[in-house]
C-alpha positions in Angstrom: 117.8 105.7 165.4 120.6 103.2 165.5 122.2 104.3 162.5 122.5 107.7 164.5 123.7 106.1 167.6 126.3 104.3 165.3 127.2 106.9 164.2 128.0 108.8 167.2 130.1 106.1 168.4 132.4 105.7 165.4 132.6 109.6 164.9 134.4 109.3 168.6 136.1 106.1 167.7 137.7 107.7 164.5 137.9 110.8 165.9 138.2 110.4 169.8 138.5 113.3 171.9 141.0 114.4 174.3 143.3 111.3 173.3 146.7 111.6 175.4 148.1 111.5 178.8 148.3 114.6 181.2 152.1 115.1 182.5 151.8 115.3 186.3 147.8 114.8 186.1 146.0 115.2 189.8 143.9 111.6 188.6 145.4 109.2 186.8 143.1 106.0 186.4 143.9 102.8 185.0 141.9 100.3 184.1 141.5 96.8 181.9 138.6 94.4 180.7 140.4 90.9 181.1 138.0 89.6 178.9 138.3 91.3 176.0 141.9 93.3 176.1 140.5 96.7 176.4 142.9 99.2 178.4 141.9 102.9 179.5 143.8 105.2 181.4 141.7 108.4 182.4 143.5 112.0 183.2 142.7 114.8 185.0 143.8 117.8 186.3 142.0 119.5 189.2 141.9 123.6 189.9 139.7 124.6 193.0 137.6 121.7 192.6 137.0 121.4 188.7 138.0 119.2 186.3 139.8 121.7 184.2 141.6 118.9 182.0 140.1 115.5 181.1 141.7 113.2 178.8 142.6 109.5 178.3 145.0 107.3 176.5 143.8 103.5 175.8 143.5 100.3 173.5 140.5 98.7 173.0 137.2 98.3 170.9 135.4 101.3 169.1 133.1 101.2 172.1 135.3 101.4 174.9 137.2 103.9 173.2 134.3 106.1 172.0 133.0 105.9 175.4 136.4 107.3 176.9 136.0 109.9 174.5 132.6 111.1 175.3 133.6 111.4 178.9 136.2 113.5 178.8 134.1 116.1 176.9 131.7 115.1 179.4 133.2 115.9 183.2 135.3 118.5 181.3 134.8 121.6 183.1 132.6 119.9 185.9 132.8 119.9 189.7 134.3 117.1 191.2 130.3 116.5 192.6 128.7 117.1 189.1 131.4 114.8 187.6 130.9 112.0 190.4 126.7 112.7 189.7 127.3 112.6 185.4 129.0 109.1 186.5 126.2 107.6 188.3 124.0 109.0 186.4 125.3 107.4 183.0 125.7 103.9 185.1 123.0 103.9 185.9 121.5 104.7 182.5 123.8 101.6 181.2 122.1 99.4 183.8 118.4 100.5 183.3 117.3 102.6 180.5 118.5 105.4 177.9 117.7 108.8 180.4 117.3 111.1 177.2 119.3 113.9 179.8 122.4 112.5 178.9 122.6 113.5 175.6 124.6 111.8 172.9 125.9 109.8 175.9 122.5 107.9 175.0 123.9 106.4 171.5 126.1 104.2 174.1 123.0 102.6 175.4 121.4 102.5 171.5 124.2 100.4 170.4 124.9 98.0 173.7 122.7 95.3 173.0 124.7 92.6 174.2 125.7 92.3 178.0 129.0 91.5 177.3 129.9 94.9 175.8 128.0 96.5 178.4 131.5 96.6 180.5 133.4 98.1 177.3 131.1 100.9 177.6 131.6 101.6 181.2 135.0 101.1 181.8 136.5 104.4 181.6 133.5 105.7 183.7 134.3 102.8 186.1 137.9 104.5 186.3 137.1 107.5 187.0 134.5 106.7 189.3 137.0 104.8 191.2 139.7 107.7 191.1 137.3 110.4 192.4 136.1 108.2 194.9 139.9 108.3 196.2 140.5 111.9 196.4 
């Protein structure tokens, strides 16, 4: 199973999702892990309450940037409540144990082993928990 979760992760690392800024975006998020360098900046574009758009720009390790990836296909499409809930939801998950709900969103937990890159995984959640939370 962690060659699948592996795998996951470095199919959105190589291959990442959504990768570019949003002109005029409604969220624009940044954040940075001082302690290892990573940078993430989460977009999005809001029509009557959805997350029509979701995309992020960013420099980091293949799991903070896999993880970026995965949410933006993620809250694409969501509510702003069912985004804020797939957030805490996947915090959560980071914090606890793999919820099997999530999806592939569960190879992030596989692979996290050590508490240190714990925070690479959640940092672009962290942002846009953090930009919801100020709309």
């Amino acid at each position: 199973m962690q060659s699948f979760y592996k795998e996951i992760v470095l199919d959105h690392f190589q291959r990442p999702r959504n990768r570019r800024g949003l002109e005029e975006a409604d969220i624009e998020e940044h954040i940075h892990n001082p302690l290892c360098g990573d940078h993430v900046t989460v977009y999005a574009n809001l029509r009557g309450g959805t997350l029509e758009e979701v995309s992020f720009t960013g420099r980091g390790c293949s799991i903070s940037q896999a993880s970026a990836s995965m949410l933006t296909e993620q809250l694409t499409g969501k509510s702003r409540d069912e985004a804020q809930e797939k957030i805490e939801a996947f915090l959560e998950m980071m914090r606890t144990q793999e919820n099997e709900e999530l999806g592939e969103l569960v190879a992030l937990k596989g692979i996290v082993q050590a508490r240190n890159r714990l925070r690479c995984a959640t940092l672009a959640w962290e942002a846009m928990r953090r930009a919801l939370s100020g709309l």
